[in-house]
ChimeraX commands (.cxc) that place a marker at each C-alpha (Angstrom):
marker #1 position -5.65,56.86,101.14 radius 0.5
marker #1 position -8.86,56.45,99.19 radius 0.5
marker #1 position -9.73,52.76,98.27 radius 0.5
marker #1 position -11.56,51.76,94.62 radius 0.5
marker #1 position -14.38,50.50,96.98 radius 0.5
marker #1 position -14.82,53.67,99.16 radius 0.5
marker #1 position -15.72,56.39,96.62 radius 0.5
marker #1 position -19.16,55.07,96.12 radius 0.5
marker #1 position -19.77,55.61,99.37 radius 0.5
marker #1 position -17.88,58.95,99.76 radius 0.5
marker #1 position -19.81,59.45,96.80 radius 0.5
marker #1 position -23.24,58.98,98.81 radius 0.5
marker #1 position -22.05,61.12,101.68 radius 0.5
marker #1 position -20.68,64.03,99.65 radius 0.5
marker #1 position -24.81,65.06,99.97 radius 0.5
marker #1 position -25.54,65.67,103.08 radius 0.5
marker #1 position -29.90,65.56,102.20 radius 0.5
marker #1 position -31.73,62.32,102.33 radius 0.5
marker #1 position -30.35,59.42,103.02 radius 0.5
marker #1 position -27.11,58.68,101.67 radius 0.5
marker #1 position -27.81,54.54,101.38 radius 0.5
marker #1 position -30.65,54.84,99.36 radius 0.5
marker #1 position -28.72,56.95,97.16 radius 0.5
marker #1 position -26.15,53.81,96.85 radius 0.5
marker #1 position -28.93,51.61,96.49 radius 0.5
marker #1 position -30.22,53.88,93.66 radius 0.5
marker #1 position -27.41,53.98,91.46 radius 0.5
marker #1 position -26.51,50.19,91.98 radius 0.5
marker #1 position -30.57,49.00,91.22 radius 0.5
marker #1 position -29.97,51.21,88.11 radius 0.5
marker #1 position -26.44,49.22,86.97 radius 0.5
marker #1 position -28.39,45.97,87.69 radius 0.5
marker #1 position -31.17,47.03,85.12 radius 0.5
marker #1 position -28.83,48.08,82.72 radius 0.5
marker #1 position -26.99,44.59,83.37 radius 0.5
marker #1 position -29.38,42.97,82.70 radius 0.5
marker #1 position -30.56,44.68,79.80 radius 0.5
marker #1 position -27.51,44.81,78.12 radius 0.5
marker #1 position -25.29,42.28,76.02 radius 0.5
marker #1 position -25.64,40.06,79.45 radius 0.5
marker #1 position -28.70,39.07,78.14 radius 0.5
marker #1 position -26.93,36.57,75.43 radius 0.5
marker #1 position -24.95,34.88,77.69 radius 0.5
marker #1 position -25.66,31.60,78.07 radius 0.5
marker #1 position -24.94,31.38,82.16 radius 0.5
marker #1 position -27.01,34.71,82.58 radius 0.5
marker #1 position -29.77,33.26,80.53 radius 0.5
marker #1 position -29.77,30.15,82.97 radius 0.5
marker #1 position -30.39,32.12,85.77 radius 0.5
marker #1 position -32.87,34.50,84.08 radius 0.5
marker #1 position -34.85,31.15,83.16 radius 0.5
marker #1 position -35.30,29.79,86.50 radius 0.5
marker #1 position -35.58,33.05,88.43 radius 0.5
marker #1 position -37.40,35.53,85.97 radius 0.5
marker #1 position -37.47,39.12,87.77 radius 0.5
marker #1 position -39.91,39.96,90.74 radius 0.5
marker #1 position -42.49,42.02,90.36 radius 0.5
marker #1 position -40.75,45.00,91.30 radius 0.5
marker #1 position -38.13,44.92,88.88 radius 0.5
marker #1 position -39.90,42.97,86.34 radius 0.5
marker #1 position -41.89,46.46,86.42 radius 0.5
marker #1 position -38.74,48.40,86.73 radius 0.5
marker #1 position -37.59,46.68,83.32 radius 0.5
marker #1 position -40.67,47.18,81.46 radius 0.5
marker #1 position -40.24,50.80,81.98 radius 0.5
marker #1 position -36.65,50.75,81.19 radius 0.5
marker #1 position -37.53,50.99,76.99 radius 0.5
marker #1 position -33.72,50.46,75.97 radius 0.5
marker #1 position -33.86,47.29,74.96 radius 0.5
marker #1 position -37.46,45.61,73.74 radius 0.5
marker #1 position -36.73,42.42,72.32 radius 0.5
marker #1 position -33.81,41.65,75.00 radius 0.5
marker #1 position -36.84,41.92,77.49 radius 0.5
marker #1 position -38.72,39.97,75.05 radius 0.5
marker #1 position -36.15,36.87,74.51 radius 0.5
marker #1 position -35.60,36.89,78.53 radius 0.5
marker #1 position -39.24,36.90,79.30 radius 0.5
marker #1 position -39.90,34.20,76.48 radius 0.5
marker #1 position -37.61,31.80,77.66 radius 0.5
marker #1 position -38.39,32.63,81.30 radius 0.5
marker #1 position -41.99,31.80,80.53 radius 0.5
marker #1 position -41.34,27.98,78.62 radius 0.5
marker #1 position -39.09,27.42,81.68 radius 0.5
marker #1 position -41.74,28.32,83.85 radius 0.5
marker #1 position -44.24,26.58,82.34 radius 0.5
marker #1 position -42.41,23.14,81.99 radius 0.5
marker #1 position -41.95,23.61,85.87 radius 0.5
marker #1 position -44.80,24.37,86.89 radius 0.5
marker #1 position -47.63,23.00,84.69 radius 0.5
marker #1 position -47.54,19.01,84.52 radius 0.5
marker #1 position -47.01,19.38,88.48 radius 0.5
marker #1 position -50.64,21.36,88.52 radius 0.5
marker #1 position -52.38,19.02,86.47 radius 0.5
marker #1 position -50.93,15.92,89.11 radius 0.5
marker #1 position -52.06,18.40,92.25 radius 0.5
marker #1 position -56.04,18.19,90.89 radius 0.5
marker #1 position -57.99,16.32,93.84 radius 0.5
marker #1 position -59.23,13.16,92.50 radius 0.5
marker #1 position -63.37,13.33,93.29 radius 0.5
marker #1 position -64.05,11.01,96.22 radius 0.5
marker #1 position -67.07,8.43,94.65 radius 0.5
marker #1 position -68.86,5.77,96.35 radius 0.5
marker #1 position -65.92,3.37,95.69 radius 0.5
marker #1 position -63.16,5.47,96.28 radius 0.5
marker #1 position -62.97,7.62,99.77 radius 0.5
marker #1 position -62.17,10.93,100.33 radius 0.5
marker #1 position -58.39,11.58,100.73 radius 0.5
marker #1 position -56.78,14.49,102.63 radius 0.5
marker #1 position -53.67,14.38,100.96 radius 0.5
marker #1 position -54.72,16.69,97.81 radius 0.5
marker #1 position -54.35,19.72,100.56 radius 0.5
marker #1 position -50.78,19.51,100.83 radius 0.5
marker #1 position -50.24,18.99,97.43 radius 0.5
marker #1 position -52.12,22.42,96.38 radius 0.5
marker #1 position -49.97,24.25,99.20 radius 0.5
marker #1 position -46.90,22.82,97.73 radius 0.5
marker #1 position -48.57,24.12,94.62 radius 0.5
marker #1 position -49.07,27.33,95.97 radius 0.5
marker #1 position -45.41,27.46,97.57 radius 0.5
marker #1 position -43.71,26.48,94.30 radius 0.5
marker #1 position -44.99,29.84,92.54 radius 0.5
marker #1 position -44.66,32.18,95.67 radius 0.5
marker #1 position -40.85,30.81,95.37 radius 0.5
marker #1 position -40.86,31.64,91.52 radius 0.5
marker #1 position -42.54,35.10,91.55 radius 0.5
marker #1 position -40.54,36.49,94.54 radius 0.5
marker #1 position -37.10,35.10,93.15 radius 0.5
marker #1 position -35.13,37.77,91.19 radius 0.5
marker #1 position -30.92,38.15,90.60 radius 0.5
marker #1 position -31.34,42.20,90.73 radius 0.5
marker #1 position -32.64,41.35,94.15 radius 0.5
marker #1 position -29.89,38.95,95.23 radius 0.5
marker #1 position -27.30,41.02,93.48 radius 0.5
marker #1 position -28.57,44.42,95.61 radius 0.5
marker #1 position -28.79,42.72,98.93 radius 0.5
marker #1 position -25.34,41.21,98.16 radius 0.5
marker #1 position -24.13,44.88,97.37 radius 0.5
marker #1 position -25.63,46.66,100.25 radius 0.5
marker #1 position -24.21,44.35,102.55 radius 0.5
marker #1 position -20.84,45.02,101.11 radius 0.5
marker #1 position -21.63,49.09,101.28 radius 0.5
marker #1 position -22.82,48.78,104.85 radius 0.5
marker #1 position -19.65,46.91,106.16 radius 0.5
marker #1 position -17.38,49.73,104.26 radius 0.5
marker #1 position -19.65,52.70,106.02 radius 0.5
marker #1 position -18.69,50.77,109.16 radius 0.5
marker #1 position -15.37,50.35,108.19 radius 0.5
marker #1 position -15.10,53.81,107.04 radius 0.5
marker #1 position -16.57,55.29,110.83 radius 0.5
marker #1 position -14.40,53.65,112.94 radius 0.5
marker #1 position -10.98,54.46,110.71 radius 0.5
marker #1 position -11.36,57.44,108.61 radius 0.5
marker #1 position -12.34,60.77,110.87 radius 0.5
marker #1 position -13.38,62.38,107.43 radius 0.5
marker #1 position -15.91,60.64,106.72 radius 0.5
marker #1 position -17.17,60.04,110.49 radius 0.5
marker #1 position -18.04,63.77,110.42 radius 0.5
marker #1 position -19.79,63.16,107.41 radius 0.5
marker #1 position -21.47,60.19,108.75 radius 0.5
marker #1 position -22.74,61.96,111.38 radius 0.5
marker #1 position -23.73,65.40,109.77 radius 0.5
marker #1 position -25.81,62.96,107.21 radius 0.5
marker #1 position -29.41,64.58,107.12 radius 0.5
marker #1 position -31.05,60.86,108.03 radius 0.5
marker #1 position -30.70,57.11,107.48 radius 0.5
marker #1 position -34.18,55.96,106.73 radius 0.5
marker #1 position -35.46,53.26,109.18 radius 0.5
marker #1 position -34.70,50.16,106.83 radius 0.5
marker #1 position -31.27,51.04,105.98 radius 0.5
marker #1 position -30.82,51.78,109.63 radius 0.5
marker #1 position -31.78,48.11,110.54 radius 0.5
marker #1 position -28.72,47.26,107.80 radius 0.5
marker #1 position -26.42,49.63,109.59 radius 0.5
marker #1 position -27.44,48.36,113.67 radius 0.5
marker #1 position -26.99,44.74,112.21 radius 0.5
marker #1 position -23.20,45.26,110.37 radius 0.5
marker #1 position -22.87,47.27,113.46 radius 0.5
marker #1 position -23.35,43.94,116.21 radius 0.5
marker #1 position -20.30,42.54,114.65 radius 0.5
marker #1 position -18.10,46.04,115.38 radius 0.5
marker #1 position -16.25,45.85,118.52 radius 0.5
marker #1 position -17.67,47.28,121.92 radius 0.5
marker #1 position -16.53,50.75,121.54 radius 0.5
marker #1 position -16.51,50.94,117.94 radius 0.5
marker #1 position -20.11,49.98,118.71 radius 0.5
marker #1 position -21.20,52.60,120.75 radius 0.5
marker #1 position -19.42,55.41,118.70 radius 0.5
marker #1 position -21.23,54.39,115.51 radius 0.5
marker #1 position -24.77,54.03,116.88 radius 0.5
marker #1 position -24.49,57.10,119.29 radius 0.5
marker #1 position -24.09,59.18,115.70 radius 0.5
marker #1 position -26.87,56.90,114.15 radius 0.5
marker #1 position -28.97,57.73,117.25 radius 0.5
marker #1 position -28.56,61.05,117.21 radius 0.5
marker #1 position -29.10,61.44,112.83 radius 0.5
marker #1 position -32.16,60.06,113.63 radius 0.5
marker #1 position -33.49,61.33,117.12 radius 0.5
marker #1 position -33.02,64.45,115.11 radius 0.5
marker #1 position -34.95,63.71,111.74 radius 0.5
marker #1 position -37.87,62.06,114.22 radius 0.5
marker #1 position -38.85,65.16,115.74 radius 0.5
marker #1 position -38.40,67.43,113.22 radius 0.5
marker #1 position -40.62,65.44,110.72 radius 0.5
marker #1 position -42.96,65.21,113.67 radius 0.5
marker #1 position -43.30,68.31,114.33 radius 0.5
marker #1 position -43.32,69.07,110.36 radius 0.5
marker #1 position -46.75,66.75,110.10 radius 0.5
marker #1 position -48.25,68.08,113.16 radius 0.5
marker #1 position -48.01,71.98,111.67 radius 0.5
marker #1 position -49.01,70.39,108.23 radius 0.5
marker #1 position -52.61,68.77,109.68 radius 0.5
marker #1 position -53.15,72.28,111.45 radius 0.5
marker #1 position -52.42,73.94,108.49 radius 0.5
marker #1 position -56.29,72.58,106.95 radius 0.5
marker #1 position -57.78,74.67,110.32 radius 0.5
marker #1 position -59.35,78.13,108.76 radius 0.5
marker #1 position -57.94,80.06,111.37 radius 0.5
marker #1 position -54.43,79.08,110.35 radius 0.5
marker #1 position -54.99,79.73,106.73 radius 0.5
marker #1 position -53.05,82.31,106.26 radius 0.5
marker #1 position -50.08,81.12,107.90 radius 0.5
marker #1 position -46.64,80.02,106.09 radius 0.5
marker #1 position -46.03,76.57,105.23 radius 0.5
marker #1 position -42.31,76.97,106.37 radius 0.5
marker #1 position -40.98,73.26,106.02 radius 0.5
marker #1 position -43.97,71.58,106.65 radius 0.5
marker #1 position -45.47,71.45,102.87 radius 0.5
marker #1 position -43.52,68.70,101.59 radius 0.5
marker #1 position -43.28,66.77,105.23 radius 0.5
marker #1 position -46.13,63.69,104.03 radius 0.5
marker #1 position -43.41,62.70,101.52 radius 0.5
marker #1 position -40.21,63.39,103.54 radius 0.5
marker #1 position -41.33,61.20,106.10 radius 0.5
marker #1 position -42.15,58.39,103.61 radius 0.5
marker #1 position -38.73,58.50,102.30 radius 0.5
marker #1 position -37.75,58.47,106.22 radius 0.5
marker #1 position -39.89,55.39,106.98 radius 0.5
marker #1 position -39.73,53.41,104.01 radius 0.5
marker #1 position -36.53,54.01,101.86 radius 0.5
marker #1 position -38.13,54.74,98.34 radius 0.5
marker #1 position -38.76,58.07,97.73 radius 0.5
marker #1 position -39.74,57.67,93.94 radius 0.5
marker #1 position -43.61,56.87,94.13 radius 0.5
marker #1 position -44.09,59.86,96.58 radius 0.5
marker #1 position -44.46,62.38,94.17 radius 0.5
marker #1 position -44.07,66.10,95.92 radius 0.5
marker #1 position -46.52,67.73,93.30 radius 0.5
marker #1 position -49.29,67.48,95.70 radius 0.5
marker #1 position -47.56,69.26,98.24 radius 0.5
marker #1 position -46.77,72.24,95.77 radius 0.5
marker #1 position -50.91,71.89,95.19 radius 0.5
marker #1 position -51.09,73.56,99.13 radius 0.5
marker #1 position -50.79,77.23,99.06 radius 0.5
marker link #1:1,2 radius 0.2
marker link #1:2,3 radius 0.2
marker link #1:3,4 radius 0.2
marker link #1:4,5 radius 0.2
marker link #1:5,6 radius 0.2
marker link #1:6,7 radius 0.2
marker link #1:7,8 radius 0.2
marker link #1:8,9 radius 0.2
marker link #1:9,10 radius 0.2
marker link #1:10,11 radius 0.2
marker link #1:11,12 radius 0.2
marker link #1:12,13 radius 0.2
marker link #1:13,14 radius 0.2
marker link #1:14,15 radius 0.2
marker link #1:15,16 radius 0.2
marker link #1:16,17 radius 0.2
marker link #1:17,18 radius 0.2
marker link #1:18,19 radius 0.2
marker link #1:19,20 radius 0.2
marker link #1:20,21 radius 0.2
marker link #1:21,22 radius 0.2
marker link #1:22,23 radius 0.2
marker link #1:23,24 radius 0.2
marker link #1:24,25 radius 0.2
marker link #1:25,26 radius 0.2
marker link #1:26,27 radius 0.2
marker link #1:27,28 radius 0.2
marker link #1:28,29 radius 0.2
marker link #1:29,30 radius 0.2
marker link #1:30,31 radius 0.2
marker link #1:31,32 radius 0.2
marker link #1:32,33 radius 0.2
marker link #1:33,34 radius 0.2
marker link #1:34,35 radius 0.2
marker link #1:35,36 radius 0.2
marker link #1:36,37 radius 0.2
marker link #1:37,38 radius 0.2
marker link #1:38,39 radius 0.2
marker link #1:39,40 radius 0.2
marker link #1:40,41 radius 0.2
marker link #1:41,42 radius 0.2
marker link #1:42,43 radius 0.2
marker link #1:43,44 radius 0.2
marker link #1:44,45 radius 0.2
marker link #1:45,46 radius 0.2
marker link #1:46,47 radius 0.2
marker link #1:47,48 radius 0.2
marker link #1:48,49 radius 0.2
marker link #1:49,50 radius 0.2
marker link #1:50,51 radius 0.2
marker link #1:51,52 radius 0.2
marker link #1:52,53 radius 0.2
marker link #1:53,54 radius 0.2
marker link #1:54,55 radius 0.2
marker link #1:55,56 radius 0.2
marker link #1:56,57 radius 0.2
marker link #1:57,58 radius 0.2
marker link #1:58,59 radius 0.2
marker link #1:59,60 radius 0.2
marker link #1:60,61 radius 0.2
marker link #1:61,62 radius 0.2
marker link #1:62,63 radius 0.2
marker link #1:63,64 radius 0.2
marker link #1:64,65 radius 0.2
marker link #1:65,66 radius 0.2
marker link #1:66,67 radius 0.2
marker link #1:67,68 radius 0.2
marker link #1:68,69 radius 0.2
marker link #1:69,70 radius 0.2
marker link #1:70,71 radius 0.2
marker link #1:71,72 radius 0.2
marker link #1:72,73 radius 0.2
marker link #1:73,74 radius 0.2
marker link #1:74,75 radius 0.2
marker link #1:75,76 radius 0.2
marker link #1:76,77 radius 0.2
marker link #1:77,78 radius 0.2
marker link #1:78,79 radius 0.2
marker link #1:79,80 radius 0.2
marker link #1:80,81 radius 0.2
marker link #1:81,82 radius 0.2
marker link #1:82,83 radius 0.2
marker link #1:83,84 radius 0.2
marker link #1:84,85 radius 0.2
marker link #1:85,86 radius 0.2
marker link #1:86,87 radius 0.2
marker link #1:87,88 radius 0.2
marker link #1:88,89 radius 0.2
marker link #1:89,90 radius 0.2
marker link #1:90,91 radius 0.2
marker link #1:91,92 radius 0.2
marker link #1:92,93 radius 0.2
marker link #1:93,94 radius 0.2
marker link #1:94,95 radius 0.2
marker link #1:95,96 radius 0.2
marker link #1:96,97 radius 0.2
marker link #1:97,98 radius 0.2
marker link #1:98,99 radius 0.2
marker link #1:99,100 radius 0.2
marker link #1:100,101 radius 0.2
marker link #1:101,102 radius 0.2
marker link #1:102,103 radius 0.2
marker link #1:103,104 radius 0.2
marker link #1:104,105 radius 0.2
marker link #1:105,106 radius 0.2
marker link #1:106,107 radius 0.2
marker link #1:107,108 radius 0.2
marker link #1:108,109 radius 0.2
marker link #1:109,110 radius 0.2
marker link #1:110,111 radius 0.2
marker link #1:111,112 radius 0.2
marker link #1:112,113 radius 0.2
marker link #1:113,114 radius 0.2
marker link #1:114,115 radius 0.2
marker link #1:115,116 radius 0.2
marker link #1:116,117 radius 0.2
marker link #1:117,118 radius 0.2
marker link #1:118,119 radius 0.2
marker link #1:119,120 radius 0.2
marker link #1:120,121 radius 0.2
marker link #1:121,122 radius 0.2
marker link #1:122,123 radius 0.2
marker link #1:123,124 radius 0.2
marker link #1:124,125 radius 0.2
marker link #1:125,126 radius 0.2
marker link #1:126,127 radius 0.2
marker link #1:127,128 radius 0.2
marker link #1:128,129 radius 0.2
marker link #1:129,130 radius 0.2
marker link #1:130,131 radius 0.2
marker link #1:131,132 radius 0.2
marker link #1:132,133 radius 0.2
marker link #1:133,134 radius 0.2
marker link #1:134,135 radius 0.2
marker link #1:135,136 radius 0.2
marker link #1:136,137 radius 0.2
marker link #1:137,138 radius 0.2
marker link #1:138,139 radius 0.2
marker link #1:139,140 radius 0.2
marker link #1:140,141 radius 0.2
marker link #1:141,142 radius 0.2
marker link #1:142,143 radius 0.2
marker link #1:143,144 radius 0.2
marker link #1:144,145 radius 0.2
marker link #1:145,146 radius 0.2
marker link #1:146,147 radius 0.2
marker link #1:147,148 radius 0.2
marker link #1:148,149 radius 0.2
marker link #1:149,150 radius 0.2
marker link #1:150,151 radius 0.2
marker link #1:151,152 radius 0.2
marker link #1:152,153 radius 0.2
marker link #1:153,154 radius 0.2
marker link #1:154,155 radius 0.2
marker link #1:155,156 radius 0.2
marker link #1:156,157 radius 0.2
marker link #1:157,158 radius 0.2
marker link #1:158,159 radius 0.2
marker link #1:159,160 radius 0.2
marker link #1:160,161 radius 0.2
marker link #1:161,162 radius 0.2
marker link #1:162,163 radius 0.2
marker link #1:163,164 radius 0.2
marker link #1:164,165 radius 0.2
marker link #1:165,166 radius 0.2
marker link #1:166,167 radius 0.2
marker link #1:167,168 radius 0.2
marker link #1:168,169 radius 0.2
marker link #1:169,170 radius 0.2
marker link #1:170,171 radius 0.2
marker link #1:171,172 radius 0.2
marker link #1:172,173 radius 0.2
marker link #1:173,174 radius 0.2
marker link #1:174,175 radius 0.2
marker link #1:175,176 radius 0.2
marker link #1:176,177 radius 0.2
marker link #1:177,178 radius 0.2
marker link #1:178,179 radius 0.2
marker link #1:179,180 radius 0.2
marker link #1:180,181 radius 0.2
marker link #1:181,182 radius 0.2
marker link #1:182,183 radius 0.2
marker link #1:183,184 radius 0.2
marker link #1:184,185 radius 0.2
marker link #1:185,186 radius 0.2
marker link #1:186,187 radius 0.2
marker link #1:187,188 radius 0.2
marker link #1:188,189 radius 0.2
marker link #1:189,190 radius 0.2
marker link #1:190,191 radius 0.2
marker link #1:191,192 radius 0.2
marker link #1:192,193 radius 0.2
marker link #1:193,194 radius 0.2
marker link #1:194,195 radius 0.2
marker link #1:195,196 radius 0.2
marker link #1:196,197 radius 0.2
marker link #1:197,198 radius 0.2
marker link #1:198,199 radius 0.2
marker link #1:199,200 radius 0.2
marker link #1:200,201 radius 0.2
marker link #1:201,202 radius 0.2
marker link #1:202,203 radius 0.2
marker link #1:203,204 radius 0.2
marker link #1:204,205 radius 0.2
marker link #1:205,206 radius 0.2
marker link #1:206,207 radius 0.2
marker link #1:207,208 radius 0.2
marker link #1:208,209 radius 0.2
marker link #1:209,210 radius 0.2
marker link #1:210,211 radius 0.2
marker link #1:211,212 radius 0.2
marker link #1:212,213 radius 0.2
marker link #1:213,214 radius 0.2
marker link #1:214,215 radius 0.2
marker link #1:215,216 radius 0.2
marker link #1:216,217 radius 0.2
marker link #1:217,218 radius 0.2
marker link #1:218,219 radius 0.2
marker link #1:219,220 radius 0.2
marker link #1:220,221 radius 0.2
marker link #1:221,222 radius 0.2
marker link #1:222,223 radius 0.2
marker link #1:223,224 radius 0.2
marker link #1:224,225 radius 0.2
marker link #1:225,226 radius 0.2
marker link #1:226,227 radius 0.2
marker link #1:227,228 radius 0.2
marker link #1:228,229 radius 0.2
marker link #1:229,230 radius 0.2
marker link #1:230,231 radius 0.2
marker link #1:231,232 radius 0.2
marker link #1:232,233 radius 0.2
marker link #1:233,234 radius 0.2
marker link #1:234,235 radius 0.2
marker link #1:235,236 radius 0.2
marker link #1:236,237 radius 0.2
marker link #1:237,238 radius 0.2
marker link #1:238,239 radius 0.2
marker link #1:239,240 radius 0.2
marker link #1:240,241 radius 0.2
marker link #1:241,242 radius 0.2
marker link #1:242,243 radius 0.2
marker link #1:243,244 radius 0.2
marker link #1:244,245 radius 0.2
marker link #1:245,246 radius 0.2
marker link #1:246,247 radius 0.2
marker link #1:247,248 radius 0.2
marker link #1:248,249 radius 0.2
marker link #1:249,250 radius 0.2
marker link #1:250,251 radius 0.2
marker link #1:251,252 radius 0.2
marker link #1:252,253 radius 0.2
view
């Protein structure tokens, strides 16, 4: 029987192109921008974290595209920035080096205090809840795909007739995947070996035809599958399809 937390993931696998975790990852990124978007934005323990944490660039550019909701971006940005500022200025203006003078020596100690500096705003730029609230989700969808393998024979053929995984999502699934048992083990990465032996040499063989494609003498020659294989691989390697944008390859006749 079907659980509540299994038909996102049926969901995912239901389309048997790409790669069905970015799909979930997709869908879930887009309920955390909405999330945070929405009437979460007034509530006072939402507002405490968005103060301290502010989004990362990523999202913070995610959000800025995502036009629903101006002055909710506004009030979370504004308070995000006095927050910010009360951090991280007065702690600047003690990190300037004192000049060393005749009287008073030069002292090494202002270096550590500008790489503190420096640490205290890598922490603040790169910290974002979206972030912590996605990893927190995919590591719940990867241990129900595991789940889900080893128990339901359904979705194991769908598992394995998956067009890819792309390579980061397969380091989620070989890490929930050390805590399977032995032979649970080997079943689930044989099919994860074999989804992506598979997608490996046909998108290498897809590039190689695509560079020989630009040789006069082949000119005339048909595409096939190879027009769109610079952005297929992308997706493969990286997990974000949405930058790679597949007009070029409709450009190559």
């Amino acid at each position: 029987m079907e659980k509540i937390y299994m038909i996102p993931v049926n969901d995912a696998y239901a389309d048997s192109c790409g790669c069905p975790i970015c799909r979930l990852h997709e869908k879930a990124e887009n309920n955390y921008l909405e999330y945070y978007l929405g009437p979460s934005l007034m509530e006072p323990d939402t507002r405490k974290i968005t103060n301290k944490t502010g989004f990362c660039p990523v999202h913070m550019g995610k959000l800025n595209k995502a036009v629903t909701n101006r002055l909710g971006l506004g009030l979370v940005m504004h308070t995000h920035l006095k927050d910010f500022n009360d951090d991280y200025t007065p702690k600047l203006k003690a990190s300037i080096p004192a000049k060393a003078g005749i009287l008073k020596g030069r002292n090494p100690d202002y270096k550590q205090k500008l790489n503190n500096m420096a640490d205290l705003i890598d922490r603040r730029v790169s910290s974002c809840p979206i972030c912590d609230n996605l990893n927190d989700a995919m590591g719940h969808y990867v241990e129900v795909i595991c789940w889900m393998f080893s128990h339901d024979s359904e979705f194991k053929e769908k598992f394995i007739e998956s067009e890819f995984h792309c390579m980061p999502h397969t380091a989620l699934l070989l890490r929930q995947a050390a805590k399977l048992s032995q032979n649970d083990a080997a079943d689930f990465v044989e099919a994860l070996y074999n989804n992506n032996s598979r997608t490996f040499d046909s998108l290498i063989a897809d590039v190689e035809y695509f560079t020989l494609k630009f040789d006069y003498r082949n000119t005339d020659k048909p595409w096939g599958t190879s027009k769109n294989s610079i952005q297929r691989s992308m997706r493969f390697l990286s997990s974000d399809g949405r930058d790679f944008d597949e007009q070029q390859s409709k450009k190559q006749s």
